[in-house]
N, C-alpha and C positions, 0 to 999 in steps of 0.2 A: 323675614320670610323671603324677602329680593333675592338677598343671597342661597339662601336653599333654591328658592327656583331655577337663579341662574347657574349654579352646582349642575341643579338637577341635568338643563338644559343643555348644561355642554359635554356631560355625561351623553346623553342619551345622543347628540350629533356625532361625538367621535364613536360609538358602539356603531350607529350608521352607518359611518363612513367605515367601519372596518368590515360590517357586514356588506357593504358595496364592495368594497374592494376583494373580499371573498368569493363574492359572487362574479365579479370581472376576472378574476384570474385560477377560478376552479373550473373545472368542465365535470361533465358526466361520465363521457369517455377518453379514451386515450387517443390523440392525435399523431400516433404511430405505432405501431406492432412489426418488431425487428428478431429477428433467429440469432444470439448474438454466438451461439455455434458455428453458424454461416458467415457470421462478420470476421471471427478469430482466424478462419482457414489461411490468412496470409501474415498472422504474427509474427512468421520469420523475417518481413518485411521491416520490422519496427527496429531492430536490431540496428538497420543502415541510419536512420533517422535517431536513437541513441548516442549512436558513435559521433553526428553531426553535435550530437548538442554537447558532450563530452569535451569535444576540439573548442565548440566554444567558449568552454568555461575553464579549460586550462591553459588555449592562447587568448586570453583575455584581454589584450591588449590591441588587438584586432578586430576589428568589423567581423563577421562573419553571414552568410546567405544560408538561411536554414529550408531544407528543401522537402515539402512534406506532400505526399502522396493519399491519395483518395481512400489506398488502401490500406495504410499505415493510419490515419482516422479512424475506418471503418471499424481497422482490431483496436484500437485503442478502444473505441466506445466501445465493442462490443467486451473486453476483457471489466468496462466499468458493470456493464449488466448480469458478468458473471458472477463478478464481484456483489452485488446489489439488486437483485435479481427487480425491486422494484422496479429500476430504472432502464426505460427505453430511449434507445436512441441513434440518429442516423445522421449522415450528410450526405454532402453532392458538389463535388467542383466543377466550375462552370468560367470558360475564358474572363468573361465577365461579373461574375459572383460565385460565391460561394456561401453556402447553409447548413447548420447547425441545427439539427433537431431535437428534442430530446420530450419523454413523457413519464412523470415522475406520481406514484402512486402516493397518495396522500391518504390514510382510515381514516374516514369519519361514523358518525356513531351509529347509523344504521348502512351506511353503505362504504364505497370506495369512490374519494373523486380523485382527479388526474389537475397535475399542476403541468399544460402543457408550453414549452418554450423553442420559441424559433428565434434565431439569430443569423442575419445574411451579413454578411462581409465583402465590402469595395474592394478592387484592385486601387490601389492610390501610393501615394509618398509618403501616408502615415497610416497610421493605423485608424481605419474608416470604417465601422459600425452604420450600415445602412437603416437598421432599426431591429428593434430588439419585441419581439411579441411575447406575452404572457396570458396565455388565455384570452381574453377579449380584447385585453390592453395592450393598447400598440404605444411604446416609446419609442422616439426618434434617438437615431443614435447616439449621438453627440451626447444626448442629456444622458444617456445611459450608461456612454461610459464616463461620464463628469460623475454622477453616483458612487460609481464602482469606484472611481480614484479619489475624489475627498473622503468616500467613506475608510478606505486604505491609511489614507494619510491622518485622520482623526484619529484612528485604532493604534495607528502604531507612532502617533508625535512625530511624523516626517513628511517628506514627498515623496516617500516610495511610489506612491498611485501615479504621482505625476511623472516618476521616473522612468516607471515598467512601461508608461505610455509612449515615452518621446524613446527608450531604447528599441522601437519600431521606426525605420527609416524608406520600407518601400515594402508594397505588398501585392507580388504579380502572381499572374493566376492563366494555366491553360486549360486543357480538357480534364486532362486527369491529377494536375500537382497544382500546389500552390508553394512560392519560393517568399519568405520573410528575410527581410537583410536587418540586420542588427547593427547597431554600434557596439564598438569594442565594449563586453562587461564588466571592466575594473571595477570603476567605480560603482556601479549597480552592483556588482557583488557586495563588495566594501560597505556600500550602505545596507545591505541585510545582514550582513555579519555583525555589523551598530547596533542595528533594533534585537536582532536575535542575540545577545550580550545584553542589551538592554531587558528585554523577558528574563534572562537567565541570572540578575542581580539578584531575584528573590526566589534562589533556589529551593527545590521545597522537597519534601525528605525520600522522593524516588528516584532524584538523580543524587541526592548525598550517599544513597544503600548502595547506587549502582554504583557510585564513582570508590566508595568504600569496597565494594566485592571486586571490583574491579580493578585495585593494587594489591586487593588479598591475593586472586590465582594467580596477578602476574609474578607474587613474589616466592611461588613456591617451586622448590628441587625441579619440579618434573617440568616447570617452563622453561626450565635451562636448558634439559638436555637436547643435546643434539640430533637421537634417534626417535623417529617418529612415537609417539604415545597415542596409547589408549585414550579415546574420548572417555570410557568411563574412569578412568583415573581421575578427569578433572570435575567429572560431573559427582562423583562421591566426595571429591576434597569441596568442592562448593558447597554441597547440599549439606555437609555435614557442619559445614560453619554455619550455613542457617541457621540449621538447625540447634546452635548454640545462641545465638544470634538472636531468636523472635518466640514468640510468646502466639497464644490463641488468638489474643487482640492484632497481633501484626504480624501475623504468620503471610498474608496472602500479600505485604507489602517486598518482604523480606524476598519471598518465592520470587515475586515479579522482578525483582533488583537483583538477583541473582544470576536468575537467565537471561535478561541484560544484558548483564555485562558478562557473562560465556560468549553470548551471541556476538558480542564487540571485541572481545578478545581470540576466538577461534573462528568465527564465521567472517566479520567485515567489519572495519573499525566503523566505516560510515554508519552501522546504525546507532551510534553515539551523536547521529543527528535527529533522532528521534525523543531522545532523554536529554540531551543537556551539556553541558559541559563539565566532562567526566574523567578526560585522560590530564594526568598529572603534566607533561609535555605535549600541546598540540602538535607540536611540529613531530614529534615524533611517536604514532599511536604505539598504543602496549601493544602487544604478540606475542605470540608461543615460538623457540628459534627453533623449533621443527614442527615436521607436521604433524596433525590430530586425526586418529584413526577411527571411524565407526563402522564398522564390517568387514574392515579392513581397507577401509577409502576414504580418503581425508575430503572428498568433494561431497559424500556421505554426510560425514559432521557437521559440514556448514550446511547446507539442506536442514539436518534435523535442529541446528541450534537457531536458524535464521528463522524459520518459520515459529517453532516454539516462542521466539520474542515476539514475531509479528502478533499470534496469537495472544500474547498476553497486550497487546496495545492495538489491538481490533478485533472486526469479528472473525468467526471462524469462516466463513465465507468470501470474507479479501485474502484471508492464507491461502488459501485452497485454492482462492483462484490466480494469485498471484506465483504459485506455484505453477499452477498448469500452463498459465502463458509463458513463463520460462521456457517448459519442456517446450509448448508449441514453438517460440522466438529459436531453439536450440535444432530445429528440423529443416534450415535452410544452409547452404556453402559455406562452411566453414566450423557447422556447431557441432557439437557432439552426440547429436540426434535427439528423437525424443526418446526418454527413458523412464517406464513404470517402474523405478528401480529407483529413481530419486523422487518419484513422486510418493512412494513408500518412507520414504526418510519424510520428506514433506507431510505427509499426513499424519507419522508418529510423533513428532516434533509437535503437530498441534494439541494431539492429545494426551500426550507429557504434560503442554501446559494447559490443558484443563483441568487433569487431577490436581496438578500445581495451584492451578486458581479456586479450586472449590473446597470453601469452609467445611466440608463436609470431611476433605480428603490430603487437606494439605500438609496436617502437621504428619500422617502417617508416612504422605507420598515422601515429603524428607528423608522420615527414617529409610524408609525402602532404599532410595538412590543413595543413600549416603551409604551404606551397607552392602548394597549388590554387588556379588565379585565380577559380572559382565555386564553387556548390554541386552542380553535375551530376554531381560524383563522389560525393558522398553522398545526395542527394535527387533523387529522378526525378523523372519529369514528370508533371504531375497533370493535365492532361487527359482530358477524356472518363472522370475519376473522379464520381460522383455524390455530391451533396450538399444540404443544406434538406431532408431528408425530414423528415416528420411523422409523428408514430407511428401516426396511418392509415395515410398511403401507406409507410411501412416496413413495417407488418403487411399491408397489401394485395400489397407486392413480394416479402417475402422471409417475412413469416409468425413466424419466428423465427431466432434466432443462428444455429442450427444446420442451418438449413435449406440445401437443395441451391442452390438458389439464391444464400443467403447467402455460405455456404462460397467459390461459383464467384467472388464477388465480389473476397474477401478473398485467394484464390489467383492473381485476377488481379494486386494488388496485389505478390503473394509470389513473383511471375513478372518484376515490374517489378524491385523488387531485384535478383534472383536473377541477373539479367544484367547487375548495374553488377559491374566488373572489382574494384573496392576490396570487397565485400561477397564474393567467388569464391575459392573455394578456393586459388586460382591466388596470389591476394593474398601468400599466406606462405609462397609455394615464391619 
C-alpha cells in the first residue's frame, strides 16, 4: 500500500504542478490586438533585409552586420498573423532595448485562453536576452536562452544551440533599426547540413516518390527541348505516371510526391529543402533547359506549381498568405509590382492541390490532368486581372489587404475558380 500511495502522490503533485504551470502561463485575454493588414503596408521593405541574409550565406566566409528595421519586423510578424490568423503580434525598437510581443490563441473546452509572450533584448557583444515573460512567468534571460540551446543540442545530438548562440557577436540598437554582426557561417552552415543528413539517413517513402518523380520528368523528350513548353505537357506526363504508379491506399502519397517534385524541377530547386534529399547530383539541381509556360508565362508556372507544393505541406492559409506578401515585397524599386495575376496562379495552384489531397477526389483528379489537352481546367482566364501596381498606386487603390476594395478584388479572383467544374463540389460526386 506505501507504494500505491506514494504512486498515488507523485501523480497527483506533478498533475499540480502542470495545472500551476497552466494557470501561470494562460491568460483570459490577449495581451495585444495588432491589424496585421497595417503591419504588412511596408513588405516591400523586407526584400532589402533578404538580400542581406542572402550575401550572408553565400559569402560565408565572412563576418557579416545584418541590419533590420522596426519596419521589416513589424511585416514580418504581421505576414505571420496572416498566415495564422491566431497569432498576434508586435514590437518596438528602442536605442536601448528592443520587444518582442506576441499573443497566441490557445481553445480550451468552454472558452479561449491566450498564451501571451514578451521578450526584450540588450544591445550588448552577445546575444543578451533581458528576460523572457510567459503569462505570469517571468524567466531571466540567460536561463531562457540556456533552455532553448541544450534543448536544440539534445534534439539534434550536437551544439548547434550552442553555436546559433555564439554566431551572435554584437547587438546595436537605435530609434528605429537594430544591426546584428554575425561570424562568418561556414562552419554554422556545415554543421546544419550534418544534422539535416543526419534526419535524412532514415528516409521515409515521400522523399523516395519525390526523389523517384523527380528523375522521371527530368528524364523526358520535352525537358530537353530548347523551345519553351507547355506547363500542361509536364503536368499530364506527371499525373499520368501516378496515376500508374498508386493505388486508393496511396493515391494521396503519390499526388503529394508528384507536385513536389514539379515544384523543384519547374518552380525552384530549393524547395527540395523541404523534402529531403532528392536530386540525384547536388551540386547540380534537375531543370527543364527551357522554359515552362502557363498562360503563356513561365513566372505563371512557378507561382501555380510553388504554391500547389506549399499547399500540400501546410496550411492553406500560409500559401495564401505567403503569396500575397510576395505581391506586397514585389510593390517597392525595383519589383515587378503587385499583380492579382499571379496571385490567380497562386490561388489555383492551391486548389489543384486540394482536389489532389482529398481522398474523395484524388484518384479522378489524376485521370483529369493526365488527360487534359490545356490548362483551362485548372487555371482560368487572367484577363482584365490587374497587375504592375506600385506601392503608391496599390495604397492609392485599395489602401490596404483588407480593404473593401481589396477583398472585392481577391473575391473576384475566388469567383473565377469557383466555377471551373474540376475545383466544384460536383468534382467528387
Amino acid at each position: 500500500m506505501s507504494v500505491i500511495r506514494f504512486l498515488g502522490a507523485l501523480i497527483t503533485g506533478l498533475l499540480a504542478v502542470v495545472v500551476l504551470l497552466m494557470v501561470l502561463v494562460l491568460d483570459t485575454s490577449p495581451s495585444i490586438s495588432a491589424n496585421a493588414s497595417e503591419q504588412i503596408a511596408d513588405a516591400d521593405t523586407v526584400k532589402k533585409l533578404l538580400a542581406q541574409i542572402r550575401r550572408s550565406i553565400n559569402d560565408r566566409e565572412r563576418g557579416h552586420v545584418i541590419t533590420v528595421s522596426e519596419q521589416q519586423v513589424e511585416s514580418l510578424v504581421g505576414f505571420v498573423q496572416r498566415a495564422a490568423p491566431y497569432i498576434h503580434g508586435t514590437s518596438a525598437i528602442q536605442p536601448d532595448h528592443g520587444t518582442i510581443e506576441a499573443s497566441v490563441a490557445v481553445p480550451a473546452l468552454v472558452t479561449t485562453l491566450y498564451l501571451n509572450l514578451e521578450i526584450k533584448v540588450l544591445p550588448a557583444d552577445e546575444l543578451d536576452i533581458d528576460y523572457v515573460q510567459i503569462g505570469s512567468l517571468s524567466l531571466p534571460g540567460p536561463f531562457a536562452v540556456g533552455l532553448v540551446e541544450s534543448a536544440l543540442n539534445i534534439y539534434t545530438d550536437s551544439e548547434i544551440g550552442t553555436q546559433a548562440k555564439e554566431q551572435i557577436t554584437r547587438v546595436a540598437m537605435t530609434d528605429t533599426q537594430v544591426a546584428v554582426s554575425l561570424k562568418p557561417m561556414d562552419s554554422f552552415l556545415m554543421q546544419l547540413n550534418e544534422i539535416r543528413a543526419g534526419f535524412d539517413d532514415e528516409r521515409d517513402e515521400l522523399t523516395k516518390l519525390t526523389a523517384y518523380y523527380l528523375r522521371y520528368i527530368a528524364g523526358r523528350e520535352i525537358a530537353l527541348k530548347k523551345k519553351p513548353q507547355p506547363f500542361n505537357a509536364y503536368l499530364n506526363l506527371i499525373m499520368a505516371r501516378a496515376r500508374e504508379q498508386s493505388t486508393q491506399e496511396n493515391v494521396l502519397q503519390h499526388n503529394k510526391a508528384a507536385v513536389l517534385a514539379l515544384a523543384i524541377f519547374i518552380g525552384h530547386h530549393r524547395i527540395a529543402n523541404f523534402v529531403g534529399d532528392v536530386q540525384p547530383d547536388v551540386e547540380h539541381a534537375l531543370k527543364p533547359a527551357s522554359s515552362v509556360l502557363l498562360r503563356g508565362r513561365s513566372d505563371l508556372s512557378k507561382h501555380f506549381i510553388i504554391s500547389a507544393a506549399l499547399k500540400m505541406l501546410s496550411e492553406q492559409d500560409v500559401t495564401v498568405a505567403i503569396g500575397e506578401f510576395k505581391e506586397l515585397m514585389d510593390r517597392g524599386m525595383g519589383g515587378s509590382g503587385y499583380s492579382f495575376v499571379d496571385l490567380t496562379a497562386d490561388l489555383a495552384g492551391v486548389e489543384m492541390a486540394r482536389v489532389l489531397a482529398d481522398p474523395d477526389t484524388a484518384l479522378r483528379a489524376q485521370d483529369t490532368l493526365a488527360g487534359t489537352p490545356d490548362e483551362s481546367i485548372y487555371m482560368p482566364e487572367i484577363d482584365g486581372l490587374t497587375e504592375g501596381l506600385s506601392k503608391q498606386e496599390f495604397t492609392r487603390r485599395y489602401e490596404k489587404v483588407d480593404s473593401e476594395a481589396y477583398l472585392q478584388e481577391v473575391e473576384q479572383i475566388r469567383a473565377r475558380l469557383a466555377r471551373m467544374p474540376f475545383y466544384s463540389r460536383e468534382f467528387a460526386g
